[in-house]
C-alpha positions in Angstrom: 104.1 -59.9 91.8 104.2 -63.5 91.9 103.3 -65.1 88.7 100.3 -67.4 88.4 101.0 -71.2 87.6 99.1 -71.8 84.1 97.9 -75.5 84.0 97.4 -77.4 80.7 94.0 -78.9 80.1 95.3 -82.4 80.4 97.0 -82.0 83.4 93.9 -80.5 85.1 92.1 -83.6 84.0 94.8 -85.9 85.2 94.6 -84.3 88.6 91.5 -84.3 88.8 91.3 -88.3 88.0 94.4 -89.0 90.4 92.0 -87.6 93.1 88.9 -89.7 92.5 90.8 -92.8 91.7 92.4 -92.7 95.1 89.2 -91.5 96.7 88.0 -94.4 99.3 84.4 -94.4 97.9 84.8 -93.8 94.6 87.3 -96.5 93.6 85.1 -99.9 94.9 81.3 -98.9 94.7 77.8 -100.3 94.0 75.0 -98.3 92.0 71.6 -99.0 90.8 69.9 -97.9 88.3 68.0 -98.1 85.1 69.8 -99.1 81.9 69.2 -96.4 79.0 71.4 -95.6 75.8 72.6 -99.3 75.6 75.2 -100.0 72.8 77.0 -102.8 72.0 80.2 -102.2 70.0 81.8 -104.6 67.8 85.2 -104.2 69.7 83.0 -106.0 72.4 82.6 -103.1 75.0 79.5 -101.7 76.1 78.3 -98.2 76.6 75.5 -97.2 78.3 74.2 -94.3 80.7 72.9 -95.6 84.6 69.6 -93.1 85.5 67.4 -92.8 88.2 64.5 -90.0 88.6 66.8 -87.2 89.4 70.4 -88.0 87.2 72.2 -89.8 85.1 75.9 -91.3 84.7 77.6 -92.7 81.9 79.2 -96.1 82.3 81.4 -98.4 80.0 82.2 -102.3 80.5 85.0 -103.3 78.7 85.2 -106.6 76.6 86.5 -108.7 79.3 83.6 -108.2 82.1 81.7 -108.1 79.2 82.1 -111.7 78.2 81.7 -113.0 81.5 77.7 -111.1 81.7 75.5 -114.4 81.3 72.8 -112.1 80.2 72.8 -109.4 77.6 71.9 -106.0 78.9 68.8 -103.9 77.7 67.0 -100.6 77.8 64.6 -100.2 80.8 66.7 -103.0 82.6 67.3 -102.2 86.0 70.3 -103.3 87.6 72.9 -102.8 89.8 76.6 -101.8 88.7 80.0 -103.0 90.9 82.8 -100.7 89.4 85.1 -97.5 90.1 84.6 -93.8 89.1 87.1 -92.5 86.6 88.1 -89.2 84.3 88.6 -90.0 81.0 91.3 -87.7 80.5 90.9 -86.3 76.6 87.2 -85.6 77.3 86.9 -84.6 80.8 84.0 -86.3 81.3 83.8 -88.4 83.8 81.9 -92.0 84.1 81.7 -95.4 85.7 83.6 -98.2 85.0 81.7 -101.2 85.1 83.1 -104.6 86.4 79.7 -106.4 87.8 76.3 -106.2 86.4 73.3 -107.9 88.5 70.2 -107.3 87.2 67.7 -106.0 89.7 64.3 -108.4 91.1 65.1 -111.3 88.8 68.1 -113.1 88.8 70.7 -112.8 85.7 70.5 -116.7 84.7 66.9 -116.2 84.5 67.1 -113.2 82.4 69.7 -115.1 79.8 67.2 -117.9 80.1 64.4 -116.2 78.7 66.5 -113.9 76.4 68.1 -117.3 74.9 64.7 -119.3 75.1 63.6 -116.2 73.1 66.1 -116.0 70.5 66.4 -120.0 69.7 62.5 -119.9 69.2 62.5 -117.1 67.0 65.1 -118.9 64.8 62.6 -121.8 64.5 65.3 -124.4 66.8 61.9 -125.2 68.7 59.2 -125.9 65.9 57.9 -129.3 65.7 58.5 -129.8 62.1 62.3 -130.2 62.8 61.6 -132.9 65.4 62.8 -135.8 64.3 60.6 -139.1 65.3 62.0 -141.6 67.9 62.9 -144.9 67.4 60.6 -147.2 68.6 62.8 -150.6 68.3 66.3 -148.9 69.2 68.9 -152.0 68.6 71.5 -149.2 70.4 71.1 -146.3 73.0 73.9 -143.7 73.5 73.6 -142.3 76.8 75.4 -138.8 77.4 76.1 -138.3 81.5 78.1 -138.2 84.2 79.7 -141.4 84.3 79.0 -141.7 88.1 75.9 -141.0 89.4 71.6 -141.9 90.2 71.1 -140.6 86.3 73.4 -143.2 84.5 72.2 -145.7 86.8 68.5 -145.5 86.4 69.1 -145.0 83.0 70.8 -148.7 82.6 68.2 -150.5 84.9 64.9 -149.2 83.3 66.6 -149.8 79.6 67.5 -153.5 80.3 64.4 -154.1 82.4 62.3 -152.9 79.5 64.5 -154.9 77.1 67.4 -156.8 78.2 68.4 -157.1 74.2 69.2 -153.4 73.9 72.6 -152.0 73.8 73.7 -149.0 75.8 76.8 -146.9 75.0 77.4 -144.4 77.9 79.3 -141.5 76.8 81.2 -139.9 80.2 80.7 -136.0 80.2 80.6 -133.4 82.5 77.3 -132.0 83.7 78.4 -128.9 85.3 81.1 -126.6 85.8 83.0 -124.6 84.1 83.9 -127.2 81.2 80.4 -128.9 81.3 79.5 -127.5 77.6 82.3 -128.6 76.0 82.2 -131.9 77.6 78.4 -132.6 75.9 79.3 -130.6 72.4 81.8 -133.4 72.1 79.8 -136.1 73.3 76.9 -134.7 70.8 79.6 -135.2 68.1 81.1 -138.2 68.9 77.9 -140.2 68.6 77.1 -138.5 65.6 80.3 -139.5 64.2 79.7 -143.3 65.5 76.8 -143.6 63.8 75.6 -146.6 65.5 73.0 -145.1 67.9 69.4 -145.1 67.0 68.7 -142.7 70.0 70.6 -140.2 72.4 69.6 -139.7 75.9 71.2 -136.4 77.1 70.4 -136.6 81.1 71.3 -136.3 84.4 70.1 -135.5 88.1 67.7 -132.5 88.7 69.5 -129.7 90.4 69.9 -125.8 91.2 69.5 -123.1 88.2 73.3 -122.9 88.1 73.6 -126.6 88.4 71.6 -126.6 85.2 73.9 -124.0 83.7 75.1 -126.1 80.8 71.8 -127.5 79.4 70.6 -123.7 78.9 73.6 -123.0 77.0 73.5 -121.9 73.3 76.2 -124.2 72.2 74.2 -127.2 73.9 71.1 -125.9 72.3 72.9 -125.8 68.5 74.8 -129.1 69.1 71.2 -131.3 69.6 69.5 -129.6 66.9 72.1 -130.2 64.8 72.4 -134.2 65.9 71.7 -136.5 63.0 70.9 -139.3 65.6 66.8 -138.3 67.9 67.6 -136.7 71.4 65.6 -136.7 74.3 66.2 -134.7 77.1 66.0 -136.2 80.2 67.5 -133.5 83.1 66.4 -132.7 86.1 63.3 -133.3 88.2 59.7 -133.0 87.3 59.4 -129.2 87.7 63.1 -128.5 86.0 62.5 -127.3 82.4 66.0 -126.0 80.4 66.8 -125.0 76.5 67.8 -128.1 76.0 64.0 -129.9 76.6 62.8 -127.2 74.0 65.5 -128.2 71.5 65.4 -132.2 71.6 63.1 -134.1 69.9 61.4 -135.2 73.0 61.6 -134.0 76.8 61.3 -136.7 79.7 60.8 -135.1 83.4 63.6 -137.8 84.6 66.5 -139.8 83.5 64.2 -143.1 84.4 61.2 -141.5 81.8 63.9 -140.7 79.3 65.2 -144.8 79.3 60.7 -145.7 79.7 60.6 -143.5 75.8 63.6 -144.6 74.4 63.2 -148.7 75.0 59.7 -150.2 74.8 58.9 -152.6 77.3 59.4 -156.5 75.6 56.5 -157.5 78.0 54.3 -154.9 76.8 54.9 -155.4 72.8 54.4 -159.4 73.6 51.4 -158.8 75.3 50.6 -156.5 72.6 51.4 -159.2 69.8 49.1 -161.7 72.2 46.1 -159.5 71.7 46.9 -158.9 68.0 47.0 -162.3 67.8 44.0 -163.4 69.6 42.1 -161.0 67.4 43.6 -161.9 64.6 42.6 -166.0 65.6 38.9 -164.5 66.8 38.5 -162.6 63.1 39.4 -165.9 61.0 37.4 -168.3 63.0 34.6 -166.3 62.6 35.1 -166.0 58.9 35.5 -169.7 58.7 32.2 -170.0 60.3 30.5 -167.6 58.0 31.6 -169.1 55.2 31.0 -173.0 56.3 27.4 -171.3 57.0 27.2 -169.5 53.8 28.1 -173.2 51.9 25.8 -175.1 53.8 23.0 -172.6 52.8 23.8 -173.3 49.2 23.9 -177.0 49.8 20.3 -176.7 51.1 19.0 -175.3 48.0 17.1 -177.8 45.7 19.7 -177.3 42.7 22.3 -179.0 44.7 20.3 -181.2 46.7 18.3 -182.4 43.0 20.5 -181.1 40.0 18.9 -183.7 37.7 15.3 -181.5 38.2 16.8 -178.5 37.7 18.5 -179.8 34.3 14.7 -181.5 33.5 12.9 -178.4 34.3 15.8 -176.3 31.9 15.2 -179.0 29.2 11.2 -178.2 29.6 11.4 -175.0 29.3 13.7 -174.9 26.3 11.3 -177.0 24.7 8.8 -174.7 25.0 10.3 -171.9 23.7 11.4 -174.0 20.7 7.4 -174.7 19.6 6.5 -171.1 20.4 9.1 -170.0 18.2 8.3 -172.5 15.5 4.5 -171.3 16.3 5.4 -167.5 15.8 7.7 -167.8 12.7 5.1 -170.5 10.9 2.4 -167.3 11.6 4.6 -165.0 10.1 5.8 -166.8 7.4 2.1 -167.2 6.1 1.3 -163.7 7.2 4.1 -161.7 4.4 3.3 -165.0 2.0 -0.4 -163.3 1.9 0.7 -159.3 1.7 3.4 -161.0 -1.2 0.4 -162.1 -3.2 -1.5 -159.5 -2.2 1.2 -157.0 -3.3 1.9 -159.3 -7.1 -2.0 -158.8 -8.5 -2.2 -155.4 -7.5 1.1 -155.3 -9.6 -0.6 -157.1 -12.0 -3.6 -154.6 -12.5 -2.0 -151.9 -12.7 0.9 -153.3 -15.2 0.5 -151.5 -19.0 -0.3 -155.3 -20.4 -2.9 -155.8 -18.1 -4.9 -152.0 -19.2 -4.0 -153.5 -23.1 -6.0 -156.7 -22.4 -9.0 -154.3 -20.9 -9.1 -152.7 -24.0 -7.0 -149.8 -24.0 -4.4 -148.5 -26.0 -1.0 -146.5 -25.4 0.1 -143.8 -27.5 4.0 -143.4 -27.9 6.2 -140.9 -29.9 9.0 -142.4 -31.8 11.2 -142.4 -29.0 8.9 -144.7 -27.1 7.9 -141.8 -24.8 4.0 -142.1 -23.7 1.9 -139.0 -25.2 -1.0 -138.1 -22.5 -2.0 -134.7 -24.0 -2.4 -133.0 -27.2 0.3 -130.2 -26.0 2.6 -133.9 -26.8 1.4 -133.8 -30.1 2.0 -131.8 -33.3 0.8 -131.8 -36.9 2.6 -134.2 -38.8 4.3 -136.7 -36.2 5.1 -140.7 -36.5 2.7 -142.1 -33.6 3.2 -146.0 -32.3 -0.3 -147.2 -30.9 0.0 -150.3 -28.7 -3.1 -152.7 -29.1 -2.8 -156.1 -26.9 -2.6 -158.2 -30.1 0.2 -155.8 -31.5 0.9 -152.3 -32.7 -0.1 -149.5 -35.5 2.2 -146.8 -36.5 0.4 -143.4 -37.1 0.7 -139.9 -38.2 -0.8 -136.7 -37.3 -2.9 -134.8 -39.0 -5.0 -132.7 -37.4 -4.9 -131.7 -33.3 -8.2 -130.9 -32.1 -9.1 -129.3 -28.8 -11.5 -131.0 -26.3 -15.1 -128.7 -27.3 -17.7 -130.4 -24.3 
């Protein structure tokens, strides 16, 4: 009896992945599917499971084809997957091997568009209180573009037509290809550095989505916010929006509206200073004629025209106020005069001398108190009686009550 060949579990699995990695389909193939169990590790691969209505497959991009993605994956995305079938060999489970990854009905730039507009926004890179005002009398424009090219050009011509005075510093960068975001990080922070600029046009021609590539990159994005020195974005056409317009400070549809915000027109702030001056002329003439019409109204009036009669009429009326017075205090004068002697003889009549000469008398006690009742008297007290002609010292000796 011919012994079976026993197989370790490993070398079953190797087999078994030997055959579907030389399989002709199953070592180069497309799937799509719907993105669901989506992880992110911090080694950089991804892990995820690819499902339609009937199954499911599990799938793993490694670091490498995961940095070149220019969109981040989600659940519910659905995409299409470029990769190879494989064993992996201590599990036995088998899975996909992810390479590409293509997202399904909208293109990936636009999905790391939105995902990046989405992100930056939420960090507050877009909110209006960080956007820092624009010169408006720039003595030096720094220019950040392709040295060669319509952008730099307009650029230069609508500056110096607006104001020949201004000076523009052109900063060569790239503004696409694979070194494009470097090229304007540096240029970002070599003007910075300078410090000389009072305004940074980042700009050039308008172009495809992926021509655009580098103004919707993160870096870009971070670089202008953090710029010291106001940026306006000028890429692209009229219809072209990027990260970067929602980052500046101010967006311009064109490279020849980004030079039309950054350099006012000479003509039109001379024209402006005309009219500020013709009002300004208008406003005083007609406060000098006001005035010369308010003085000659003055001059009309009698006091000016007369100021003798005016002083006259003053002295008159002085004069008159002086006899009233005189009138008023004579009247008074004899009217308290009167009441005074009015106010001595009643004095007078009601004085203690004056009752003595009528024939009265006043009864004192020794201690020259008046006695006006016999409860003031008692038997045997030293009585003074006042007479007008003198006085008669008393004494007591009887008290009788009043009997009628």
């Amino acid at each position: 009896m011919i012994e079976p060949k026993i197989f370790s579990v490993m070398q079953i699995n190797s087999y078994i992945k030997n055959i579907i990695e030389n399989d002709f389909i199953l070592n180069s193939l497309w799937i799509k599917g719907e993105i669901s169990n989506f992880k992110y590790h911090s080694t950089g691969h991804m892990y995820f499971t690819l499902k339609d209505r009937d199954a499911s497959l599990n799938c793993v991009m490694f670091k490498g084809s995961a940095d070149m993605l220019p969109f981040m994956p989600e659940n519910g995305m659905s995409v299409v997957v470029y990769g190879y079938i494989s064993i992996y060999e201590k599990t036995g489970q088998y899975q996909l091997y992810a390479e590409i990854m293509e997202p399904l009905g909208i293109g990936s730039m636009n999905i790391a568009f939105e995902q990046l507009k989405e992100k930056l926004s939420n960090e507050g890179l877009f909110d209006e209180d960080y956007k820092r005002e624009i010169c408006k009398y720039p003595k030096c424009i720094g220019v950040i573009t392709s040295p060669v090219g319509a952008a730099v050009r307009d650029i230069i011509n609508v500056s110096k037509r607006r104001n020949k005075g201004v000076k523009i510093v052109v900063v060569p960068a790239l503004v696409q290809g694979e070194n494009a975001v470097d090229s304007i990080v540096s240029a970002l922070k070599l003007i910075n550095e300078w410090g000389k600029c009072d305004t940074i046009i980042l700009g050039r021609g308008g172009g495809s989505m992926e021509d655009l590539q580098a103004f919707n990159d993160e870096r870009v994005a971070r670089a202008i916010f953090a710029s010291e020195i106001p940026v306006i974005s000028a890429v692209g056409h009229e219809t072209d929006f990027t990260i970067a317009d929602f980052v500046s400070d101010m967006r311009a549809p064109t490279p020849s509206a980004g030079a039309e915000l950054a350099v006012n027109s000479l003509e039109f702030e001379e024209e402006r200073l005309k009219k500020l001056f013709d009002s300004l002329n208008n406003n005083i003439n007609y406060r000098l004629n006001f005035e010369n019409e308010r003085l000659k109204n003055l001059t009309d009036r009698r006091i000016f025209k007369k100021p003798l009669d005016n002083i006259f009429d003053r002295e008159m009326y002085i004069s008159g106020l002086e006899k009233q017075m005189e009138k008023i205090i004579k009247n008074k004068v004899i009217e308290k005069s009167s009441a005074f002697d009015k106010l001595i003889n009643k004095m007078e009549v009601l004085s203690p001398m004056a009752m003595l000469k009528r024939g009265y008398t006043i009864v004192e006690n020794t201690k020259g108190e008046s006695l006006k009742s016999i409860e003031d008297f008692n038997c045997g007290d030293t009585l003074n009686i006042l007479f007008k002609d003198g006085q008669v010292k008393a004494k007591v000796i009887d008290i009788l009550e009043k009997e009628w």
